[in-house]
C-alpha positions as YAML, in Angstrom:
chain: A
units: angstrom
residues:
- id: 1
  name: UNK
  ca: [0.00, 0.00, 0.00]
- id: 2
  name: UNK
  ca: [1.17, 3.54, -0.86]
- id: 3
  name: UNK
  ca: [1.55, 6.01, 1.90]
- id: 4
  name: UNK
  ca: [-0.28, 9.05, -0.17]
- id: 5
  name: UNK
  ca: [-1.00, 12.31, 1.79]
- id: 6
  name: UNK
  ca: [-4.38, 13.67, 2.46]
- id: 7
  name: UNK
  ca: [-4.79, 15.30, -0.97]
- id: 8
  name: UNK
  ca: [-3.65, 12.66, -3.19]
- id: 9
  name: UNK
  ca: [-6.29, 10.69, -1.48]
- id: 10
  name: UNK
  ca: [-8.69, 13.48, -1.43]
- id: 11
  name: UNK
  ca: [-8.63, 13.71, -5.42]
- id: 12
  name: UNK
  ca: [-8.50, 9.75, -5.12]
- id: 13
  name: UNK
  ca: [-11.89, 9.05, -3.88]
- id: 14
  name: UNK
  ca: [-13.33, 12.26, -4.72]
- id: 15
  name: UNK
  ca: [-11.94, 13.23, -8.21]
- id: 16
  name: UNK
  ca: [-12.53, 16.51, -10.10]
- id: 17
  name: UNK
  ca: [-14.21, 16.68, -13.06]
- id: 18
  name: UNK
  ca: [-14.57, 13.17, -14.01]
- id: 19
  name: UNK
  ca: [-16.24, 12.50, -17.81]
- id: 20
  name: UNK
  ca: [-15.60, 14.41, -21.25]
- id: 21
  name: UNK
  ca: [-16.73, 18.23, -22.24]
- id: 22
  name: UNK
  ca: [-19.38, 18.03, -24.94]
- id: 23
  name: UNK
  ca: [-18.18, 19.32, -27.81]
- id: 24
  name: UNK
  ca: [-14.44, 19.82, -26.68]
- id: 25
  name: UNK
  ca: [-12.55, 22.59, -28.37]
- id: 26
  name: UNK
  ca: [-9.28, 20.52, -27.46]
- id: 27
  name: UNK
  ca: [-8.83, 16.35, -26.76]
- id: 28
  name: UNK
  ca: [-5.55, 14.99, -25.73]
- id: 29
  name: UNK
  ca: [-4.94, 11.51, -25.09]
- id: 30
  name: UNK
  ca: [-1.80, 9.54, -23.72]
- id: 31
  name: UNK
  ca: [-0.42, 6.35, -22.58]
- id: 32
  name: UNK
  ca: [-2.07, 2.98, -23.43]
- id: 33
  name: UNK
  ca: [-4.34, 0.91, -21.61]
- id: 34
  name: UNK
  ca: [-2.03, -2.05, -22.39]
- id: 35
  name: UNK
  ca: [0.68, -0.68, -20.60]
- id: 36
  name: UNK
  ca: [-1.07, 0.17, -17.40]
- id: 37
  name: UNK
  ca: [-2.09, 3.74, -17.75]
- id: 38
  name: UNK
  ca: [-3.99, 5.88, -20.18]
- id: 39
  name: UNK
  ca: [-5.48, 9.39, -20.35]
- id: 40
  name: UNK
  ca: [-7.81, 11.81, -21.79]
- id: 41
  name: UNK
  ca: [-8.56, 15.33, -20.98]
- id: 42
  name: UNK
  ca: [-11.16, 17.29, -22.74]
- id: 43
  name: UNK
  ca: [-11.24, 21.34, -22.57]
- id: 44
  name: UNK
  ca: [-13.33, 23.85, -23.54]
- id: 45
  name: UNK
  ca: [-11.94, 27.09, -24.53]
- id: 46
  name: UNK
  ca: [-13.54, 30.75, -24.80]
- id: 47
  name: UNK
  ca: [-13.10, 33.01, -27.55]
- id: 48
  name: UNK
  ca: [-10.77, 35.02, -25.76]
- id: 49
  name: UNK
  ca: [-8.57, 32.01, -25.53]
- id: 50
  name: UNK
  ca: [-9.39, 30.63, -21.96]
- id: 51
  name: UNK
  ca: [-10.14, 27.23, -20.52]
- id: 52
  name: UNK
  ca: [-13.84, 27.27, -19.31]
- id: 53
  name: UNK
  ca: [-14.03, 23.64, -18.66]
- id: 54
  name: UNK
  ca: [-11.98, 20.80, -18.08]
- id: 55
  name: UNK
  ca: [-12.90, 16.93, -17.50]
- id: 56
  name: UNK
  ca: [-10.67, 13.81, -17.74]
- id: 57
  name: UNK
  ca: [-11.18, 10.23, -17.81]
- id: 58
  name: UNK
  ca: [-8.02, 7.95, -16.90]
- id: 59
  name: UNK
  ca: [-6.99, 4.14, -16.76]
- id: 60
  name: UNK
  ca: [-4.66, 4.10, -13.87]
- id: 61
  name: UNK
  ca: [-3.71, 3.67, -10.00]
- id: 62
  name: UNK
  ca: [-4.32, 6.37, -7.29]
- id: 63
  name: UNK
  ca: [-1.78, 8.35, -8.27]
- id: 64
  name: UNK
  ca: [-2.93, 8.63, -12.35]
- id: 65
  name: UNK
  ca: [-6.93, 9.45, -11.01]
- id: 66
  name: UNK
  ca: [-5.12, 12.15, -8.31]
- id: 67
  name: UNK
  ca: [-2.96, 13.51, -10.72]
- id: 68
  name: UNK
  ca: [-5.65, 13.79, -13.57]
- id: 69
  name: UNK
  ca: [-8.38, 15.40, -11.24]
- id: 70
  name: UNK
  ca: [-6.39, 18.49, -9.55]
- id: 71
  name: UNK
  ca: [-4.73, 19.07, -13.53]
- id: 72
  name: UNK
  ca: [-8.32, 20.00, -14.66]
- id: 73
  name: UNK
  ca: [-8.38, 21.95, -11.22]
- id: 74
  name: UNK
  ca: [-5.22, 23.51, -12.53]
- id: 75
  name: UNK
  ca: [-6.00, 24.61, -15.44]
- id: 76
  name: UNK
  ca: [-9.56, 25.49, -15.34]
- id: 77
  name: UNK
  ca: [-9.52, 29.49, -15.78]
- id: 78
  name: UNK
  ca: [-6.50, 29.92, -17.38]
- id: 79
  name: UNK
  ca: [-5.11, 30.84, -21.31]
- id: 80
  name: UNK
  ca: [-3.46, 28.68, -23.27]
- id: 81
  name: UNK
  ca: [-0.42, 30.01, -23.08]
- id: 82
  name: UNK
  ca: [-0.36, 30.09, -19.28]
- id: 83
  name: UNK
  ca: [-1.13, 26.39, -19.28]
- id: 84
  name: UNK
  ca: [1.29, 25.55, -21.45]
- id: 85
  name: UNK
  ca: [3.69, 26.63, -18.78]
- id: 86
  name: UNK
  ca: [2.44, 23.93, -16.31]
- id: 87
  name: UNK
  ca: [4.41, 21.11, -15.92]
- id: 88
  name: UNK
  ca: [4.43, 18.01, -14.01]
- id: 89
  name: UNK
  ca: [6.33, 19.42, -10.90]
- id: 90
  name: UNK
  ca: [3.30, 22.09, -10.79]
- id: 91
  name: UNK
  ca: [0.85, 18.36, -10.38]
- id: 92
  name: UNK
  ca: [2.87, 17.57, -7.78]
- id: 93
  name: UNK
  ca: [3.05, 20.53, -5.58]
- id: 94
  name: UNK
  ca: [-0.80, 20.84, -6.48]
- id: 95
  name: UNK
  ca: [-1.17, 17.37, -4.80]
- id: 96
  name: UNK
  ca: [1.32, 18.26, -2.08]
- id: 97
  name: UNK
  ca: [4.05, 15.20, -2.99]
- id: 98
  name: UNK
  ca: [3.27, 11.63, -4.63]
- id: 99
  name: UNK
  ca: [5.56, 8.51, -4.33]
- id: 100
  name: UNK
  ca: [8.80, 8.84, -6.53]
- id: 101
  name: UNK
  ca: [7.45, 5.41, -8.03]
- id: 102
  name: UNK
  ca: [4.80, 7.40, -8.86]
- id: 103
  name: UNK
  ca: [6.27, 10.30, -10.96]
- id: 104
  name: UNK
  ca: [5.39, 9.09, -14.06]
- id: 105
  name: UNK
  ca: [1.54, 9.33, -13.28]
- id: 106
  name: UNK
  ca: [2.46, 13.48, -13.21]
- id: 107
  name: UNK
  ca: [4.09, 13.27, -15.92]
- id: 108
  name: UNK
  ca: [0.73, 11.76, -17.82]
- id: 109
  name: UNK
  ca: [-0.74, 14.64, -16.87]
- id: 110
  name: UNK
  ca: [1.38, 16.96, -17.89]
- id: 111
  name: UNK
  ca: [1.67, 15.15, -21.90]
- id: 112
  name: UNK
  ca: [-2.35, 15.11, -21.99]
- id: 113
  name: UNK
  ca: [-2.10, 18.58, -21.79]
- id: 114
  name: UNK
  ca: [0.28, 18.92, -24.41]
- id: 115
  name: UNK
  ca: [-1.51, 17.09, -26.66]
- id: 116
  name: UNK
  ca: [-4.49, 18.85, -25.84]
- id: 117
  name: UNK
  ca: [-3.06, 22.28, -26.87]
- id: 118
  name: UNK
  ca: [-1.42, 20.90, -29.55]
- id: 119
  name: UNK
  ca: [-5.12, 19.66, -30.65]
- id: 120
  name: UNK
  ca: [-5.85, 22.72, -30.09]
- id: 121
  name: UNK
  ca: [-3.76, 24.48, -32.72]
- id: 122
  name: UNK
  ca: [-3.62, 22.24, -34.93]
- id: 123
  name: UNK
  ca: [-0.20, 20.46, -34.62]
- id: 124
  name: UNK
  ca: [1.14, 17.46, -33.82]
- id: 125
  name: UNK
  ca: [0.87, 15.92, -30.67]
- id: 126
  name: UNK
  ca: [4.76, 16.12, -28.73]
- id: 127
  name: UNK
  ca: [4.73, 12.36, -28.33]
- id: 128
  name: UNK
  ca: [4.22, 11.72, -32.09]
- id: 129
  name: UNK
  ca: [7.02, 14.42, -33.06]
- id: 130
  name: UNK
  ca: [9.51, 12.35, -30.45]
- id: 131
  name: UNK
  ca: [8.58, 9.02, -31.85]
- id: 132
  name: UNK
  ca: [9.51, 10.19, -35.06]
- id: 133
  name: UNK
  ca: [12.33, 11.84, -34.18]
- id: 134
  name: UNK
  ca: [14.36, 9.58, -31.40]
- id: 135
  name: UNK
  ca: [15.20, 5.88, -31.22]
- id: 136
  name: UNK
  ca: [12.83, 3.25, -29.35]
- id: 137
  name: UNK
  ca: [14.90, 2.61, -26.51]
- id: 138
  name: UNK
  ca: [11.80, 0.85, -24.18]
- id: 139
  name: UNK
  ca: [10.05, -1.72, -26.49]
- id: 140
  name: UNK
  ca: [7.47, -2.76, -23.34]
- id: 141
  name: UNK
  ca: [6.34, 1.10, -23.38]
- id: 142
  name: UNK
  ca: [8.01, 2.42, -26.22]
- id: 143
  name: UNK
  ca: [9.52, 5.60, -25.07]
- id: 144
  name: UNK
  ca: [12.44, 6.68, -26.74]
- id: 145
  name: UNK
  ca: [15.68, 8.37, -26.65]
- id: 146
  name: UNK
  ca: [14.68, 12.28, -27.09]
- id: 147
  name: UNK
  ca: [11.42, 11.34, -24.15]
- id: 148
  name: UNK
  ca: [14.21, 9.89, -22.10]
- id: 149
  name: UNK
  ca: [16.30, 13.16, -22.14]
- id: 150
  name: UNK
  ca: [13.59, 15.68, -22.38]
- id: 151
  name: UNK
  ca: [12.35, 14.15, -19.04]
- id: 152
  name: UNK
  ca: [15.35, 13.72, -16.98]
- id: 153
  name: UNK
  ca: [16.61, 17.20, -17.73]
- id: 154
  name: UNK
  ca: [13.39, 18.35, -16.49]
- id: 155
  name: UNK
  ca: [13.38, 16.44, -13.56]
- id: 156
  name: UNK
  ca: [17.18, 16.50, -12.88]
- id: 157
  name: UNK
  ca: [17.31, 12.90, -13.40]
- id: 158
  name: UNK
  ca: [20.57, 11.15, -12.77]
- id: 159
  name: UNK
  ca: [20.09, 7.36, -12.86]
- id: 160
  name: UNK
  ca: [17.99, 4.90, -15.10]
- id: 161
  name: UNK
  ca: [15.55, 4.11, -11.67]
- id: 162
  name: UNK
  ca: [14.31, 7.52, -11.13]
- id: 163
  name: UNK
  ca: [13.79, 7.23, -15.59]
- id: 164
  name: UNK
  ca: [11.59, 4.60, -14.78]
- id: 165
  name: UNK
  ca: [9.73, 5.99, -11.89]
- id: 166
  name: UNK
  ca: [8.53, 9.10, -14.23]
- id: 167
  name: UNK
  ca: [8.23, 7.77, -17.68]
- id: 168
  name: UNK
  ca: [7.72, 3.92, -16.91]
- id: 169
  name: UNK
  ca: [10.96, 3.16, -19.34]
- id: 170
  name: UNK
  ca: [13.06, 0.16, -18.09]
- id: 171
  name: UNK
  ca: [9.90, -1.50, -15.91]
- id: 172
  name: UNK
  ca: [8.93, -4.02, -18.06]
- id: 173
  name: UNK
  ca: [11.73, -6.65, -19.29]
- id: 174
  name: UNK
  ca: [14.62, -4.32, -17.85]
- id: 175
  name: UNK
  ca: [16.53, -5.00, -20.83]
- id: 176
  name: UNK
  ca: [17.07, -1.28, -21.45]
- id: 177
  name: UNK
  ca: [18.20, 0.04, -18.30]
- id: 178
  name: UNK
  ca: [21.96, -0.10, -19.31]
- id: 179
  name: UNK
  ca: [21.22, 2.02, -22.54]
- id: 180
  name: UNK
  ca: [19.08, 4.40, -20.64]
- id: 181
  name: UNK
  ca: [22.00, 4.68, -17.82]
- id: 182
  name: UNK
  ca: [24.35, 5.10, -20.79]
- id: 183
  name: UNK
  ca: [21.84, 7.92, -22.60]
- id: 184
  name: UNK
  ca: [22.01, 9.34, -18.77]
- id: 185
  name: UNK
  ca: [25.65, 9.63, -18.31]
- id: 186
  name: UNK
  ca: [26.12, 11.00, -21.75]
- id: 187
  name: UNK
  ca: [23.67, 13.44, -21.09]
- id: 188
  name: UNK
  ca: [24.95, 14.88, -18.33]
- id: 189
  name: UNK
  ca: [28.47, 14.63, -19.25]
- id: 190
  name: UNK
  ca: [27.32, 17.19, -22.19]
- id: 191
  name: UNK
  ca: [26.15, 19.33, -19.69]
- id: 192
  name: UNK
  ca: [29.07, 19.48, -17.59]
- id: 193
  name: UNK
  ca: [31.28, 19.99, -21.15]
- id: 194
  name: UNK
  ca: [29.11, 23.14, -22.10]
- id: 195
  name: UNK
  ca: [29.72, 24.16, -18.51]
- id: 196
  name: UNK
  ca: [33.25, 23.87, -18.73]
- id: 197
  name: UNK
  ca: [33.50, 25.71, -22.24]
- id: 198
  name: UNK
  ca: [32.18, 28.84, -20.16]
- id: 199
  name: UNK
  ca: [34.34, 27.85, -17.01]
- id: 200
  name: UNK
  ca: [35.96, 31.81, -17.76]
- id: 201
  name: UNK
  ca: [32.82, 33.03, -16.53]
- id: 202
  name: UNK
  ca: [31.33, 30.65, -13.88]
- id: 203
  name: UNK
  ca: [31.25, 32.50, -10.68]
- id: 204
  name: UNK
  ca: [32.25, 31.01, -7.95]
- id: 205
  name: UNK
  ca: [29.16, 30.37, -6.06]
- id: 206
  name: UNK
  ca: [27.92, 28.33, -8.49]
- id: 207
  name: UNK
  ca: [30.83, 26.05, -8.97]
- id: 208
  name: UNK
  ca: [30.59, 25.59, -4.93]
- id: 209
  name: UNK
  ca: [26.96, 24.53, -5.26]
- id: 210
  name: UNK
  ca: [27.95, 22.54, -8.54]
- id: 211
  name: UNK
  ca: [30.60, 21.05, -6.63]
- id: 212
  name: UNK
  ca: [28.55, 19.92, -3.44]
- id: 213
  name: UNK
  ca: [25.81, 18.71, -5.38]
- id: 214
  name: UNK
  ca: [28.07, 16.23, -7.09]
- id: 215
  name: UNK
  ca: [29.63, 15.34, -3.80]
- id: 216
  name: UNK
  ca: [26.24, 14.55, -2.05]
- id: 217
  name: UNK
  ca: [24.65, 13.11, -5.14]
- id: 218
  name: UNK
  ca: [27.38, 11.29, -6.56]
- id: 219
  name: UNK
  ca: [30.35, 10.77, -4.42]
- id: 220
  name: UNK
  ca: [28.91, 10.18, -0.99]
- id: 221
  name: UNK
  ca: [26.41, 7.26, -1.70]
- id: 222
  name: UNK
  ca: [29.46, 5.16, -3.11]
- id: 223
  name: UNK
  ca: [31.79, 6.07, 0.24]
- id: 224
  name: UNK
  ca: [28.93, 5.67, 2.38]
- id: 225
  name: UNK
  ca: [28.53, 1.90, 0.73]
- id: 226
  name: UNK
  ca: [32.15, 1.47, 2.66]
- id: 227
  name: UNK
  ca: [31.34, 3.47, 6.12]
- id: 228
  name: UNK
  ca: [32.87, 6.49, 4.99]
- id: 229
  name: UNK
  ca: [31.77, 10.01, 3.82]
- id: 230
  name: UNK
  ca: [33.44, 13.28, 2.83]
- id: 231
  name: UNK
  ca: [32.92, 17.06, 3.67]
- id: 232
  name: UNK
  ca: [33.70, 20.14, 0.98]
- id: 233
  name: UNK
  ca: [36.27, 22.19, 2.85]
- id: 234
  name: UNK
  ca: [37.34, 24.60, 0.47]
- id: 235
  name: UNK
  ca: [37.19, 25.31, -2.96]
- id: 236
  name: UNK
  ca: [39.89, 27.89, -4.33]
- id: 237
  name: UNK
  ca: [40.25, 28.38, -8.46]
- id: 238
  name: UNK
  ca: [40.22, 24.69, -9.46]
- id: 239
  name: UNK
  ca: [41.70, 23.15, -6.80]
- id: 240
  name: UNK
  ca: [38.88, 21.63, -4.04]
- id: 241
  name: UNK
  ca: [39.81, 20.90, -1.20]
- id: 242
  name: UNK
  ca: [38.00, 17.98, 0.75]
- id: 243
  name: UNK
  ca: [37.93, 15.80, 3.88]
- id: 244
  name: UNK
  ca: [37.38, 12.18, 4.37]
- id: 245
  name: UNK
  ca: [35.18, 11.21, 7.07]
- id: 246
  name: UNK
  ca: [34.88, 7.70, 8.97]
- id: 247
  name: UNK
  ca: [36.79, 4.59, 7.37]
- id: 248
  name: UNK
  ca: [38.29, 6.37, 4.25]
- id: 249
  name: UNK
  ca: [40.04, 8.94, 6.32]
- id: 250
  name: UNK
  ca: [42.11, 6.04, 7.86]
- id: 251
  name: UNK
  ca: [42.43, 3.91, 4.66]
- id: 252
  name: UNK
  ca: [45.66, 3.03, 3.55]
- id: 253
  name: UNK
  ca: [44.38, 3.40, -0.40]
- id: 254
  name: UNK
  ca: [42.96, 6.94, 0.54]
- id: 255
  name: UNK
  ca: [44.94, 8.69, -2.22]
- id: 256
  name: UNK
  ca: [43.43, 6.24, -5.03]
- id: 257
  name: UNK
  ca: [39.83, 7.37, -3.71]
- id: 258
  name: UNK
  ca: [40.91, 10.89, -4.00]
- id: 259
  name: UNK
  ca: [42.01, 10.43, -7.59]
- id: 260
  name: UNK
  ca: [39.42, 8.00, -9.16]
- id: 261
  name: UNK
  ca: [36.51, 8.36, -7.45]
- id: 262
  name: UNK
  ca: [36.59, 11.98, -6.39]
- id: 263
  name: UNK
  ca: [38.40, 13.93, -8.81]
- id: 264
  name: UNK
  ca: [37.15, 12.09, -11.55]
- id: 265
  name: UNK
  ca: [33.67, 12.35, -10.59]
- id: 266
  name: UNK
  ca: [34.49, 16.00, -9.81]
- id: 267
  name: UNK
  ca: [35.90, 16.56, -13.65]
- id: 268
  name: UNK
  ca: [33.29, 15.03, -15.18]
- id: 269
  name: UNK
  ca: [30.33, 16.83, -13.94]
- id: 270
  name: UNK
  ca: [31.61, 19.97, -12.82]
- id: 271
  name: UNK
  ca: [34.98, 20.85, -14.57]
- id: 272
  name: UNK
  ca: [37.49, 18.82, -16.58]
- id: 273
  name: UNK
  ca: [40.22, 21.28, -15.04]
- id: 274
  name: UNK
  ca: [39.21, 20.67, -11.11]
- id: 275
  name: UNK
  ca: [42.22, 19.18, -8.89]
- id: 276
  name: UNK
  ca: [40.90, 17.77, -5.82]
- id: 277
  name: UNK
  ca: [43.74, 17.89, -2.35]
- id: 278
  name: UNK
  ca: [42.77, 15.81, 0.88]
- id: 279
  name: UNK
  ca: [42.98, 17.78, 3.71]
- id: 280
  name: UNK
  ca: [43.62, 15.76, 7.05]
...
């Protein structure tokens, strides 16, 4: 059983808006009832361009009904153009938080009404512009490539688990999750490249915070694994200072950590130029 907060559970057994607008000026539907979860979310728009009426009806789990019924709440009153701008984090903090396993029901949300404005104007839905576009990477739910990038640089996604928690890819056979951890890393190790072609200009109180995000994210988990940690202790032009904590700071093989799990981790998502020193 999921622990889901008061609201999720609210929108759960009482759900917004529930059905289809007659007539809808805009339909967009998503996901597949094969796969689990499916979506569609009617609107109807005024002439001056705002939504007067929302309803959805949804295939899903707690979290897909929750998600679906405070979207329409969301977006009720407001232009197009001002819902475009709502995303899936804006479903969450509407429903307060919802089980990281349960990501990708926001994330539903958020495509249906895409697709909706999309119908709306006349274009193409996103999904069908991606699927053209990007590689099948998930077969079971057939997400691909560009989806797999689009969402984890929205979401700040790091590792092929949290992919699957908000886009499903990788839950079925699990046969993908290597390529999707390898789409990941490359990803990100982009990023941190186009980071370090500006590294003239990065101030540094954002290469601090770039710095001991990596350390908490990345580099603490795998010391932690051993009964060690680390602490940021300075950082001063390229060269970062650090302390080991707990069993690494009396390991005899402290220097290797230093150089291949710290700086490298260090180079490769902050800057390529970074030289990390242990400070006892």
């Amino acid at each position: 059983m999921w622990d889901y907060n008061d609201k999720v559970m609210e929108h759960f057994l009482s759900p917004k808006n529930v059905g289809e607008v007659e007539n809808p000026d805009a339909v967009g539907e998503v996901g597949n009832v094969s796969c689990g979860d499916a979506l569609k979310l009617t609107l109807k728009i005024d002439d001056e361009g705002k939504i007067t009426d929302a309803k959805f009806k949804t295939f899903g789990c707690a979290s897909a009904i929750a998600s679906s019924s405070v979207l329409t709440e969301l977006v009720i009153g407001k232009t197009m153009d001002e819902a475009a701008q709502i995303t899936n984090k804006d479903i969450v903090d509407a429903l307060g938080e919802l089980p990281e396993e349960k990501m990708h029901c926001s994330v539903m949300g958020m495509e249906a009404l895409q697709a909706a404005i999309a119908n709306y104007k006349g274009e193409a839905p996103p999904d069908d512009a991606c699927d053209h576009e990007g590689r099948i990477v998930c077969t079971c739910f057939g997400v691909t490539d560009v989806k797999i990038r689009e969402i984890a640089k929205e979401n700040n996604l790091k590792t092929a688990e949290e992919i699957t928690h908000y886009c499903k890819a990788g839950g079925g056979c699990g046969g993908c999750l290597d390529d999707i951890q390898s789409i990941l890393d490359g990803l990100w190790r982009e990023d941190s490249q186009s980071d370090a072609s500006d590294s003239g200009s990065m101030s540094i109180v954002k290469k601090v915070m770039l710095i001991q995000e990596v350390l908490d994210k990345e580099i603490k988990p795998l010391l932690e694994q051993d009964g060690g940690g680390i602490e940021l202790v300075d950082v001063s032009g390229d060269v970062v200072k650090v302390r080991l904590q707990g069993r690494c700071a009396v390991c005899p093989t402290s220097h290797v950590t230093m150089r291949h799990t710290v700086q490298e981790k260090l180079r490769e998502f902050v800057l390529p130029t970074l030289e990390v020193e242990e400070v006892k």
